[in-house]
N, C-alpha and C positions, 0 to 999 in steps of 0.2 A: 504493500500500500504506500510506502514510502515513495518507492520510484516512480508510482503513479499521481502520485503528487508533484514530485520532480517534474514529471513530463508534462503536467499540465500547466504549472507553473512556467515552462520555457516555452511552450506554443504561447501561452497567453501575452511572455512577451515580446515574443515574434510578430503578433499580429495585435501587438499595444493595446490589449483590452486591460480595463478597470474587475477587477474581481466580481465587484457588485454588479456588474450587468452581465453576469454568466446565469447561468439559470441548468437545472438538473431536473431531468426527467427519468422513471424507470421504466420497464417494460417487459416482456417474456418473449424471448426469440426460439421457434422452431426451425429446425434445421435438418434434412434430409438429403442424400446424394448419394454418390460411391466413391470410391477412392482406390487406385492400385498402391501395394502395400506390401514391399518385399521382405519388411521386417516384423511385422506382429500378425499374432494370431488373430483371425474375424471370426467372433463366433458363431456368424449365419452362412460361413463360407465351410466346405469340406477343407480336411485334412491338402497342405498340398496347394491351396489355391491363392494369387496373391493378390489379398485385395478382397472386396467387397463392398456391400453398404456400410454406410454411416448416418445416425440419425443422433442429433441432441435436444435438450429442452435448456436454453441459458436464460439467466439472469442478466439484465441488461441496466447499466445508467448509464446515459448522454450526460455530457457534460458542454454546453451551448458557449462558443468560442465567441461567435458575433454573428449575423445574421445568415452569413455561408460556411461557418467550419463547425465542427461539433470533435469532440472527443468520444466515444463509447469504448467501454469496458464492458467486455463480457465474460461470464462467470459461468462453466459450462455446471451444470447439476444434475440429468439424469445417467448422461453416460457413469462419469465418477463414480457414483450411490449404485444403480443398475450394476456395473462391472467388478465394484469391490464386494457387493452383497451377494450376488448370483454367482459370478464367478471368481472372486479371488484372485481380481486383475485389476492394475490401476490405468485409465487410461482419462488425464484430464490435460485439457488444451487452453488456457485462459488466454484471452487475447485483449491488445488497445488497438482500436479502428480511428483512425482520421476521416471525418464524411468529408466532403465537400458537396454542399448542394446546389441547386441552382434553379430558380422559379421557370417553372414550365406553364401554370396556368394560378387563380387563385387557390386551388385546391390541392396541385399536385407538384411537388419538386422531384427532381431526379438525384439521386446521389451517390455517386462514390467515394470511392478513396483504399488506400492500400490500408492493412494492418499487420502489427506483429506480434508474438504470441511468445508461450513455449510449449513446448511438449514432452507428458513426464510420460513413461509409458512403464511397467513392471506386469510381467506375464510369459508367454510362452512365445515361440517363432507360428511364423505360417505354417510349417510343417505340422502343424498340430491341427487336433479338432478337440472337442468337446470331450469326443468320449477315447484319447489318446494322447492325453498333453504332454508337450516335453517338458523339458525344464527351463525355469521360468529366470529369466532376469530383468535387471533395470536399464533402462534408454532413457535419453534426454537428447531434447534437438531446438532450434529455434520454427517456430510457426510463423511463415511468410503467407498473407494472403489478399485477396483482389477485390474487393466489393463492388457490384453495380446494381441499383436497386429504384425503385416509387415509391415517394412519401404521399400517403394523401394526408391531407388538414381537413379539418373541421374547425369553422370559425377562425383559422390560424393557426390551431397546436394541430402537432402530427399525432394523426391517433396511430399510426400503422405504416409499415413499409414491407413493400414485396423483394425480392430479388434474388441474385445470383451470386454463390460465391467460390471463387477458386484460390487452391494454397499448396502450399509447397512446401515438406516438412523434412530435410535431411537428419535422422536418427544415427545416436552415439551409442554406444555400450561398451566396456572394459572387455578386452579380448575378445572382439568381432568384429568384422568391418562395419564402414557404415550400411546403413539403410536409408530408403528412398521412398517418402511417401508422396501421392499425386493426385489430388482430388475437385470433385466440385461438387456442390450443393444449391436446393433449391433452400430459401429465408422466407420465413415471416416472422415479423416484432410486430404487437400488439403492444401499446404505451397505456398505462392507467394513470 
């Protein structure tokens, strides 16, 4: 949390905003896609296969820069809880997003922007399945990823954005080469 204070703190005066006119919003991001994945086990994929689906449920706050940048942090929740309860695998991704948006109509902006992340990962290789697991170890990598996305507004606030997102995860572990993750996903953020 620290560094995420750091980091907002340096954009902010990059782009010479006052504190007080930042404004924070939260929201719940669904996230589904596939991803090739030469180093962890998928546990909807057989034994052997690299790669798979990927589905999360995150926790989301924007952090509002000035009328076109935003900060979001997102805090992944169901994989982590699902992967350590079910199976006795840790697989969490938390990332910081840079939006940039830009008014398309009164109701609808467009937004991207890149993000970066990390990626803790503890469990078995692809060559595993469910009912055949190998032995399990720890990876870490950095999370590179693409956003491009629709905000609608009501009245102004963004209740919701659809979109697209692709990333790029190269994985470390002690005594194994790296590993190479490649994916994309379909987004939705619902904001309360």
């Amino acid at each position: 949390m620290l560094a995420l204070g750091i980091l907002i703190s340096l954009v902010q005066s990059i782009y010479g905003q006052d504190s007080c006119m930042s404004k924070n919003s939260y929201g719940i991001l669904f996230m589904a896609g596939g991803r090739y994945d030469n180093y962890r086990m998928c546990v909807a994929s057989p034994a052997g296969v690299k790669g798979g689906s990927i589905a999360d449920i995150m926790f989301i706050t924007k952090h509002r820069l000035n009328d076109s940048h935003s900060l979001t942090f997102n805090l992944p929740v169901m994989r982590p809880v699902l992967f350590g309860v079910a199976f006795k695998m840790l697989q969490f991704e938390p990332e910081l997003t840079l939006e940039c948006n830009k008014l398309i109509s009164e109701r609808i902006n467009l937004v991207t922007g890149p993000g970066i992340g990390i990626s803790f990962h503890y469990g078995p290789d692809y060559k595993s399945d469910l009912s055949n697991l190998g032995e399990s170890f720890f990876a870490m990598g950095p999370f590179l990823s693409w956003q491009t996305g629709i905000e609608f507004k009501k009245e102004s606030v963004v209740k919701s954005v659809a979109g697209l997102k692709a990333f790029y995860v190269p994985l470390f572990a002690k005594d194994r080469s790296a590993g190479t993750v490649l994916g994309g996903a379909l987004l939705y953020t619902y904001y309360f």
